[in-house]
MARPA-176188 format. One record per atom (N, C-alpha, C): residue number from 1; residue in one letter; atom name; x negated, y, z negated. Coordinates in steps of 0.001 Angstrom, whole numbers. Layout:
NUM | a | CA | X | Y | Z
...
END
This chain:
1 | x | N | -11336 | 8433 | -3892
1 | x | CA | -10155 | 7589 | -3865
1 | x | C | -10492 | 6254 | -4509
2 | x | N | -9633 | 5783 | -5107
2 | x | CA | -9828 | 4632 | -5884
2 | x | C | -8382 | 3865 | -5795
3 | x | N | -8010 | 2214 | -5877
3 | x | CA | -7474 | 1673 | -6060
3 | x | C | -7444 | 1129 | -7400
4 | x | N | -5405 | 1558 | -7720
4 | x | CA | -5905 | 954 | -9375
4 | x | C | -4264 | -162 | -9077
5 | x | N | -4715 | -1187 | -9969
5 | x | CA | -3491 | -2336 | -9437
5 | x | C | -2521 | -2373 | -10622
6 | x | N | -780 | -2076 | -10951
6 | x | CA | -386 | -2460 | -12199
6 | x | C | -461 | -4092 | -11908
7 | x | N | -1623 | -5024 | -12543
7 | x | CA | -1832 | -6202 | -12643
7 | x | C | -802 | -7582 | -13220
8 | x | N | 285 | -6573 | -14558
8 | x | CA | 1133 | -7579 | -14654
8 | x | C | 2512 | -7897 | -13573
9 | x | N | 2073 | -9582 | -13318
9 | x | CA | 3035 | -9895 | -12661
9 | x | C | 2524 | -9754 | -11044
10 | x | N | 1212 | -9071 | -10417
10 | x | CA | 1708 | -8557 | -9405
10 | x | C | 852 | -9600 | -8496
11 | x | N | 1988 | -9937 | -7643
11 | x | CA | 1527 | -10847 | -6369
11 | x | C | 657 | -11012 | -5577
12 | x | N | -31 | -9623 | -5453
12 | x | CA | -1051 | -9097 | -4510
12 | x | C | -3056 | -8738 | -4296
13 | x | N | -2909 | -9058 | -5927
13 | x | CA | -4120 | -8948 | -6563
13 | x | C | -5054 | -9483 | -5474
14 | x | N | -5177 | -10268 | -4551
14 | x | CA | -6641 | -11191 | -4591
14 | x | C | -6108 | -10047 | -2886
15 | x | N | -4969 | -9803 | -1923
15 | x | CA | -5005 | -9237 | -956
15 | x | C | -5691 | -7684 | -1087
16 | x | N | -5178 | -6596 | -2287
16 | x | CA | -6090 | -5717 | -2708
16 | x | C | -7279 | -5858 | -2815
17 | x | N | -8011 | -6736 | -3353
17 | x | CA | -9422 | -7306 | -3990
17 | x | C | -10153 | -7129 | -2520
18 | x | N | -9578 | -8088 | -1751
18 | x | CA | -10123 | -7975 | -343
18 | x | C | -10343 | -6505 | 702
19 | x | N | -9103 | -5684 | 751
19 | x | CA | -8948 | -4721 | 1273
19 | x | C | -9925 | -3485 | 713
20 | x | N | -9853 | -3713 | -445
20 | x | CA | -10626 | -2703 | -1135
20 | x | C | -11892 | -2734 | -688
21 | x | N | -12663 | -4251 | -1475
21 | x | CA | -14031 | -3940 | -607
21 | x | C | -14248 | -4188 | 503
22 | x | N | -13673 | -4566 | 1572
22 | x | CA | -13688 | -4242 | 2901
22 | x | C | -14219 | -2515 | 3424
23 | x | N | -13003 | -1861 | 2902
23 | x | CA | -13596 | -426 | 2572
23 | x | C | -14008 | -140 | 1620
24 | x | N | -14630 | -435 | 341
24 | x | CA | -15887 | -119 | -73
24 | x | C | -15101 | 813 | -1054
25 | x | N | -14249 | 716 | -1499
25 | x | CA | -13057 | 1629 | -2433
25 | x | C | -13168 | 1102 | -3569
26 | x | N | -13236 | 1377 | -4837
26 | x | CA | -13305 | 1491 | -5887
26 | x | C | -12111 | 771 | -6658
27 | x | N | -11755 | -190 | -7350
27 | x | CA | -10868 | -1636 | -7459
27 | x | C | -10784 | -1591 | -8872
28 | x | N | -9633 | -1440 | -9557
28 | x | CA | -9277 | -1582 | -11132
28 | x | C | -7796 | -1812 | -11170
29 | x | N | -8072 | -2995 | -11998
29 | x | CA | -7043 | -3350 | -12243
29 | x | C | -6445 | -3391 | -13767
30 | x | N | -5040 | -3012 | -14159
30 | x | CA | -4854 | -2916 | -15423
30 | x | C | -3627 | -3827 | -15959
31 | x | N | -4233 | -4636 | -17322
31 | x | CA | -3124 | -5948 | -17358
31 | x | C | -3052 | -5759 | -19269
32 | x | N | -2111 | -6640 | -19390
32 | x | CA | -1873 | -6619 | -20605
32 | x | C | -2773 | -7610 | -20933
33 | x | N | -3247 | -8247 | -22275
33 | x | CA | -3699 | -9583 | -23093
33 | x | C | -2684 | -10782 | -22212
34 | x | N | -1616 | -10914 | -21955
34 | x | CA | -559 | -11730 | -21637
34 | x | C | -1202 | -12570 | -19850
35 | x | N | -1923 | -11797 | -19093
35 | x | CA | -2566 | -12435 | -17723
35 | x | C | -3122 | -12102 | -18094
36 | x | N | -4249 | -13479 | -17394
36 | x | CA | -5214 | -13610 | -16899
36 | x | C | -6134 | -13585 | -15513
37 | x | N | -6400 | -12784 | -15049
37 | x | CA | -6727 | -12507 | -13613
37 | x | C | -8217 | -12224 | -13700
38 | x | N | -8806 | -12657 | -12856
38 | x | CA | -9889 | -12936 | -12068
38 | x | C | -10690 | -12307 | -10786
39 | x | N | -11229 | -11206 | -10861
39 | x | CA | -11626 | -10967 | -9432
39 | x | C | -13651 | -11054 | -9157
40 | x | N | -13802 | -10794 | -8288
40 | x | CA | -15271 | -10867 | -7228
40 | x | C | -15615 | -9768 | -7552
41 | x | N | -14684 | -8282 | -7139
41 | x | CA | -14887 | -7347 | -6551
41 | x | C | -13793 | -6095 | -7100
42 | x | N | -14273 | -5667 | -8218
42 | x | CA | -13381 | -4497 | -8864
42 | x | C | -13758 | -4541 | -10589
43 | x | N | -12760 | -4218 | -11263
43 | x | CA | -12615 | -4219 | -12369
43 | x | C | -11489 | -4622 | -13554
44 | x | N | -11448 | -5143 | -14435
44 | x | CA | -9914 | -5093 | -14866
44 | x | C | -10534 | -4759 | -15872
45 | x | N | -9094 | -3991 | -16493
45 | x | CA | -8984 | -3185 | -17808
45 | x | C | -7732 | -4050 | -18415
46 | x | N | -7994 | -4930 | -20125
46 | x | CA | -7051 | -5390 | -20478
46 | x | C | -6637 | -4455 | -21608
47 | x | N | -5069 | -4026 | -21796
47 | x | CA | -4618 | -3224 | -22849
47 | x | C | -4199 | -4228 | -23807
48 | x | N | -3847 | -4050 | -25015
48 | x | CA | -2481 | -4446 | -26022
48 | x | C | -1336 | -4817 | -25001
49 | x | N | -854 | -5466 | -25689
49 | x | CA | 1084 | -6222 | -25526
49 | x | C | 1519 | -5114 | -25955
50 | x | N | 1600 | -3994 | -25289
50 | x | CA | 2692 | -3304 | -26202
50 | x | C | 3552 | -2472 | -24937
51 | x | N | 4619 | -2051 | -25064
51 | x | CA | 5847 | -1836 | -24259
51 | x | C | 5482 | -502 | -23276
52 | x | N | 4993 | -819 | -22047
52 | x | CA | 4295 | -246 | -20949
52 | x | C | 2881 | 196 | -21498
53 | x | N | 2242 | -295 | -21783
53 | x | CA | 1101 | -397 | -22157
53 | x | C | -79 | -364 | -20995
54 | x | N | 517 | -1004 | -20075
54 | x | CA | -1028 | -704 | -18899
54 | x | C | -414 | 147 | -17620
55 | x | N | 816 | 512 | -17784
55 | x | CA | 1193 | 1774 | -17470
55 | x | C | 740 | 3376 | -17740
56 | x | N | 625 | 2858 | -18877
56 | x | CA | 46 | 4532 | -19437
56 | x | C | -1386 | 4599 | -19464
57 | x | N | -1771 | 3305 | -19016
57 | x | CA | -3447 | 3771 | -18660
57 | x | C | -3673 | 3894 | -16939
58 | x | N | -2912 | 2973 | -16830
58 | x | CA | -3036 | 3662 | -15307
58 | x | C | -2302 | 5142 | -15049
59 | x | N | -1448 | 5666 | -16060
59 | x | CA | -1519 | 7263 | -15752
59 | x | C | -2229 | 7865 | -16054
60 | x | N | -2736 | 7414 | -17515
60 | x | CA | -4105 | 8393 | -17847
60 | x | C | -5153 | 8354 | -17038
61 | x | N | -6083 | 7483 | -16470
61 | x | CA | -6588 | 7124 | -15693
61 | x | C | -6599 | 7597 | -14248
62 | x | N | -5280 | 7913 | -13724
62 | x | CA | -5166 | 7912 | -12437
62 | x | C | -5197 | 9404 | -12421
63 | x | N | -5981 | 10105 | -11051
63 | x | CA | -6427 | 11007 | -10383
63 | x | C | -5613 | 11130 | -8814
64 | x | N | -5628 | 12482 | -8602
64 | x | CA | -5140 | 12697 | -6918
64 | x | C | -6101 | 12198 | -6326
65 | x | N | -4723 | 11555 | -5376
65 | x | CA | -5723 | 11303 | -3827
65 | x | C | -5912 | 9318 | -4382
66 | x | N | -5733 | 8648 | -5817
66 | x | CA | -6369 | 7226 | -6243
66 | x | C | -4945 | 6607 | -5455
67 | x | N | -4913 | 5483 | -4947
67 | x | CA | -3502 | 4294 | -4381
67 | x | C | -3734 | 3726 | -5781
68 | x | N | -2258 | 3965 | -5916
68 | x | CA | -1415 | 2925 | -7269
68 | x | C | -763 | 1649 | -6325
69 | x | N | -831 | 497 | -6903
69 | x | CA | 38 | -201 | -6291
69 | x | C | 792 | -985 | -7229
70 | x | N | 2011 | -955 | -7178
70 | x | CA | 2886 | -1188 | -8640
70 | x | C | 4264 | -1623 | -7791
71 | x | N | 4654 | -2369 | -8913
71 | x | CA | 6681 | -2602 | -8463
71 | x | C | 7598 | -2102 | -8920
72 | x | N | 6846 | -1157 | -10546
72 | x | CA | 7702 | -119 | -11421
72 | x | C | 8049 | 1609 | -10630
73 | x | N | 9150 | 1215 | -10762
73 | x | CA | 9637 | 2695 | -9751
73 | x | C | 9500 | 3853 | -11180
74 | x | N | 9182 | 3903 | -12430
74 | x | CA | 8874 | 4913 | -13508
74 | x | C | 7664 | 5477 | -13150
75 | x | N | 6810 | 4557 | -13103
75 | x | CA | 5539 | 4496 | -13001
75 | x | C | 4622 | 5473 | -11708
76 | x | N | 5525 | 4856 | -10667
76 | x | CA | 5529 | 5469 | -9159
76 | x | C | 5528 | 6849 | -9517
77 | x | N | 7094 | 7088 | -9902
77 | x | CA | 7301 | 8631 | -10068
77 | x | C | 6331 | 9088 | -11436
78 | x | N | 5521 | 9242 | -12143
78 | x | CA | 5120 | 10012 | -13093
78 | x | C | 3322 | 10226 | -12208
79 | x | N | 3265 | 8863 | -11343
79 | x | CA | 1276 | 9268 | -10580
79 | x | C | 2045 | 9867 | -9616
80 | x | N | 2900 | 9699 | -8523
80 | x | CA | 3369 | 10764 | -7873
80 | x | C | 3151 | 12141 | -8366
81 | x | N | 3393 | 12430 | -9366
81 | x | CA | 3568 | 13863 | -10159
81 | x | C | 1685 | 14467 | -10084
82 | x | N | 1343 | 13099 | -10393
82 | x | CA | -484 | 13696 | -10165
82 | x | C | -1133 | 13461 | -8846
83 | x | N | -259 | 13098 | -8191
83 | x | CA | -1098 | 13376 | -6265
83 | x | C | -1170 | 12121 | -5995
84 | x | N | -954 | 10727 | -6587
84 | x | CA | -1262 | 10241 | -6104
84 | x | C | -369 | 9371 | -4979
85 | x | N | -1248 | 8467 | -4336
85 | x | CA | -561 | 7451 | -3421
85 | x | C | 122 | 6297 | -4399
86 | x | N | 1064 | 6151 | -3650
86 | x | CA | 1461 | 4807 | -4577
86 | x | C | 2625 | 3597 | -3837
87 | x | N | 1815 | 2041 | -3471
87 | x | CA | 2461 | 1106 | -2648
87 | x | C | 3233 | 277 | -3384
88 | x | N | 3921 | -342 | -2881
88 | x | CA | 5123 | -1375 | -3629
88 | x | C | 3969 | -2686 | -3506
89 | x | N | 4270 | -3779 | -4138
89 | x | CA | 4016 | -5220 | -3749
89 | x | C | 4570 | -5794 | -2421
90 | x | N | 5593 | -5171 | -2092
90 | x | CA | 6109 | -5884 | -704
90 | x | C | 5653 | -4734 | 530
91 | x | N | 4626 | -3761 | 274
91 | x | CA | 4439 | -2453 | 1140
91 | x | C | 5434 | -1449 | 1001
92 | x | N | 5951 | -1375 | 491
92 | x | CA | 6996 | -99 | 492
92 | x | C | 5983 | 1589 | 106
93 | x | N | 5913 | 2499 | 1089
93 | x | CA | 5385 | 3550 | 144
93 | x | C | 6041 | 4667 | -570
94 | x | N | 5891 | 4937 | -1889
94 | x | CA | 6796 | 5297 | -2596
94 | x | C | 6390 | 7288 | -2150
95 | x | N | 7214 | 8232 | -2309
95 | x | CA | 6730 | 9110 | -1640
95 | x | C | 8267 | 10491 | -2615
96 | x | N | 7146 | 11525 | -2790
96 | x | CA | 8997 | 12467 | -3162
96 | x | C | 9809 | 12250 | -2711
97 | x | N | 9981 | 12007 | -1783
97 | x | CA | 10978 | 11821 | -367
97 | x | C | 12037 | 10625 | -704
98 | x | N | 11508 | 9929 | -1105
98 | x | CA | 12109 | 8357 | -1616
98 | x | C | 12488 | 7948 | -3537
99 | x | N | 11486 | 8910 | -4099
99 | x | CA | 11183 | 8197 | -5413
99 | x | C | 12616 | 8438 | -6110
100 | x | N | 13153 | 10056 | -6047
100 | x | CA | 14844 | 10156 | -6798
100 | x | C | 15444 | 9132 | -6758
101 | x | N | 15680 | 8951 | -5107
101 | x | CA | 16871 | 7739 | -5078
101 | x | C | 16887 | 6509 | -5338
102 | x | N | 15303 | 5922 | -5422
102 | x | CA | 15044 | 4328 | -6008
102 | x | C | 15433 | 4557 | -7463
103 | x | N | 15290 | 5638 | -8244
103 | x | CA | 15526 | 5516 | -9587
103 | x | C | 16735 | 5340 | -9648
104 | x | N | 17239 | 6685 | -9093
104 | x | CA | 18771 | 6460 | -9238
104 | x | C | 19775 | 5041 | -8812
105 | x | N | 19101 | 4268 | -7829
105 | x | CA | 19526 | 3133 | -7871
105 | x | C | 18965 | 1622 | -8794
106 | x | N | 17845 | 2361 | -9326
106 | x | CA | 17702 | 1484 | -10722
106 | x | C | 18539 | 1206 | -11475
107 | x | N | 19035 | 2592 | -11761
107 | x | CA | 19719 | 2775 | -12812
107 | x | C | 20961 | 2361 | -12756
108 | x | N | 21927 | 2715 | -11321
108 | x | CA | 22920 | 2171 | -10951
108 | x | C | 22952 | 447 | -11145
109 | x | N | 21817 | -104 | -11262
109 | x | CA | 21859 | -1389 | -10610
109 | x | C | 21787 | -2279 | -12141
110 | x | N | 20952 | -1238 | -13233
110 | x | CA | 20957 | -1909 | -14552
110 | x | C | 22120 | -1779 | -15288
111 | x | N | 23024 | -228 | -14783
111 | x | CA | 24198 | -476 | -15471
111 | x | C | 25104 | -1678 | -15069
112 | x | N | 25150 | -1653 | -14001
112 | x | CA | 25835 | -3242 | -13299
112 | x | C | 25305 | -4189 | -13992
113 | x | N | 24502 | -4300 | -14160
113 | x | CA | 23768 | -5726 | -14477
113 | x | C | 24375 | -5512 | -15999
114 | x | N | 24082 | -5027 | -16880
114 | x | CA | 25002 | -4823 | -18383
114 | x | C | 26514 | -5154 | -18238
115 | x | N | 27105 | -4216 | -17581
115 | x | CA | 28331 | -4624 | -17344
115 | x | C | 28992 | -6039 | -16948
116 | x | N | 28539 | -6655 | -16268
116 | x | CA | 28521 | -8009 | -15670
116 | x | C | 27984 | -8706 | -16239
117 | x | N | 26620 | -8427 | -16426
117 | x | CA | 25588 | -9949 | -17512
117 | x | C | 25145 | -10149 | -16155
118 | x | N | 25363 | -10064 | -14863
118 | x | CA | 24483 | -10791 | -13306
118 | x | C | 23606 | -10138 | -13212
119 | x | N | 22769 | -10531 | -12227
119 | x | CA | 21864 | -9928 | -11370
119 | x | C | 21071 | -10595 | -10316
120 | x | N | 20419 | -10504 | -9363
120 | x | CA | 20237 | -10807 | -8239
120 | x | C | 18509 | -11456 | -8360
121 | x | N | 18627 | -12569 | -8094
121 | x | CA | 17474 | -13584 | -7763
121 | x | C | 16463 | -13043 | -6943
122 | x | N | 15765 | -12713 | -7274
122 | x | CA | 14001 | -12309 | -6089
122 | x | C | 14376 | -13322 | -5148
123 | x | N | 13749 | -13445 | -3511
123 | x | CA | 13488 | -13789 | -2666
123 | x | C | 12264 | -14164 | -3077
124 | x | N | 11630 | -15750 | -2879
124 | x | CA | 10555 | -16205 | -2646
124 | x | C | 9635 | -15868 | -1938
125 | x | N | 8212 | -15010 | -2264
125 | x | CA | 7612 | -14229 | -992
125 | x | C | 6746 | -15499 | -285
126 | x | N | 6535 | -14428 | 1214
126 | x | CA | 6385 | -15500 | 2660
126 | x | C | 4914 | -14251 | 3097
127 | x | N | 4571 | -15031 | 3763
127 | x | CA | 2909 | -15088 | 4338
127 | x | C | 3426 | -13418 | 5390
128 | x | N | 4576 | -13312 | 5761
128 | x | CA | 5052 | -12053 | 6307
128 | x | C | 5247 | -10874 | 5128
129 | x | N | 5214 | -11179 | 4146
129 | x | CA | 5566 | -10426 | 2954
129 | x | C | 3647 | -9761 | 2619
130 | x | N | 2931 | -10426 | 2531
130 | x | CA | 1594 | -10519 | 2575
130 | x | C | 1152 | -9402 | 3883
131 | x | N | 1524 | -10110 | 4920
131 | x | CA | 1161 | -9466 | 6323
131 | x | C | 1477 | -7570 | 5809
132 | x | N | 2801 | -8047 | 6127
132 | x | CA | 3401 | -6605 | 5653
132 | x | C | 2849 | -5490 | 4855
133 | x | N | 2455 | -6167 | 3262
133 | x | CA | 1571 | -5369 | 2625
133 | x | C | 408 | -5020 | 3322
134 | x | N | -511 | -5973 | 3461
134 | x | CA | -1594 | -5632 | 3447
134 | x | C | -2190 | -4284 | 5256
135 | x | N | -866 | -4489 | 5690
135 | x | CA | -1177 | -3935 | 6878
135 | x | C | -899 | -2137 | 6541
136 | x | N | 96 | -2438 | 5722
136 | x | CA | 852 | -751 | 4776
136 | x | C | -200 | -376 | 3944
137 | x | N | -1200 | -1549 | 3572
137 | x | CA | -2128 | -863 | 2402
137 | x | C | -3343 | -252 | 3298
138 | x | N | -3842 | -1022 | 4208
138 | x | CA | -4819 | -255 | 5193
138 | x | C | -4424 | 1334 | 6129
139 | x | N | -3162 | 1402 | 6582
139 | x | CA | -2203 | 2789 | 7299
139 | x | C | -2577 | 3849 | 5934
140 | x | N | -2435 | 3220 | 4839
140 | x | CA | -2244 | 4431 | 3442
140 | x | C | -3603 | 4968 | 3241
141 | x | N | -4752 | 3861 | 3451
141 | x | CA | -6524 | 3964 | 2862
141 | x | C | -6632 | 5341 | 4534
142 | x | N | -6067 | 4865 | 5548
142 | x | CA | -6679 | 5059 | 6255
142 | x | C | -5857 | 7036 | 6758
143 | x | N | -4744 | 6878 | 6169
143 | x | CA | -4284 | 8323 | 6045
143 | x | C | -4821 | 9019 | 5281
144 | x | N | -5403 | 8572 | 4295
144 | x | CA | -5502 | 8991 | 2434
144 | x | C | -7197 | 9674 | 3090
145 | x | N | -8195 | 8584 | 3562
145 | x | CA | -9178 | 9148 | 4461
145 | x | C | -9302 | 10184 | 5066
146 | x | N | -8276 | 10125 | 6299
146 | x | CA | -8650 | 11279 | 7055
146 | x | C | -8009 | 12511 | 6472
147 | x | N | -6952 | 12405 | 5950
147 | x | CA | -6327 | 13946 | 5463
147 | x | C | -7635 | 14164 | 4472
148 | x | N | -8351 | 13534 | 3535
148 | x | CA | -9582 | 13848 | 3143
148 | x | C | -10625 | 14494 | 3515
149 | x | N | -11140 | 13782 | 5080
149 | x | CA | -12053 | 14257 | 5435
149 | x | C | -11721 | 15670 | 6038
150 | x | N | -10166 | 16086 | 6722
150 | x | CA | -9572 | 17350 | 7216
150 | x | C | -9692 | 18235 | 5812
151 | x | N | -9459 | 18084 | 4842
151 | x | CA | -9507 | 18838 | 4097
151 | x | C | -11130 | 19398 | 3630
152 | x | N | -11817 | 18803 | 3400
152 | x | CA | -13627 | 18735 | 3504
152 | x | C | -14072 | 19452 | 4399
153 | x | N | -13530 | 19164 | 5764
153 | x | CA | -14183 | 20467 | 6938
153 | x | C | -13531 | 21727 | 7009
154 | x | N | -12558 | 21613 | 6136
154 | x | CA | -11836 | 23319 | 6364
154 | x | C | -12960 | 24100 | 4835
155 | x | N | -12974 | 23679 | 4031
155 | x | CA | -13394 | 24017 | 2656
155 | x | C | -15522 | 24582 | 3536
156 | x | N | -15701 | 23819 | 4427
156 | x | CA | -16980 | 24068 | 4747
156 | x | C | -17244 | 25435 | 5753
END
């Protein structure tokens, strides 16, 4: 299992950084030339500026069983397709179960936004927004674990 971070834009970088090596998990992060990010403890991979560009390395890249943590609901659904885990920035876990209907309300929400020219202002994130994640990112390491290790003792 490995943690890989979509790096542009994402809020959470230095709370991953921590969590990761806490458990001793394997930390990459993937950004365009455009950020600059900094860590202790992992890796970053910088791609080209080019139009989802560290998207498609974190699919190529990504393996069953690795936590994606991303805010792109495309993205979600295509490592979904390869096993993997995959968390929102605010903890949300993205799951078959969920991924149809976030698209489909993407999509609903960009045609609005065309139609109108509006769209809706982010909420300023809060130290509960943080909490939140980082407590959803440890429940996921720590499911992602044991269904691991259950699977390891049946195979023996």
């Amino acid at each position: 299992m490995r943690i890989l971070v979509d790096g542009d834009g994402c809020p959470v970088v230095e709370i991953v950084e921590k969590i990761a090596e806490e458990y001793g998990i394997e930390f990459d992060i993937f950004t365009d030339l455009n950020h600059h990010i900094k860590v202790d403890y992992g890796k970053i991979f910088v791609v080209d500026q080019k139009y989802q560009s560290a998207d498609m390395e974190i699919f190529n890249f990504c393996r069953e069983n690795d936590i994606v943590v991303t805010g792109d609901y495309g993205l979600a659904a295509v490592v979904l397709g390869k096993g993997a885990l995959v968390i929102s920035f605010s903890g949300k876990i993205f799951s078959d179960n969920n991924i149809d209907h976030l698209l489909m309300q993407r999509h609903q929400n960009f045609k609005w936004r065309r139609k109108t020219g509006r769209h809706n202002s982010h909420k300023k994130r809060t130290k509960a927004d943080d909490l939140r994640f980082a407590e959803e990112l440890k429940l996921l390491i720590e499911k992602n674990n044991l269904s691991n290790n259950n699977e390891n003792s049946r195979k023996i």
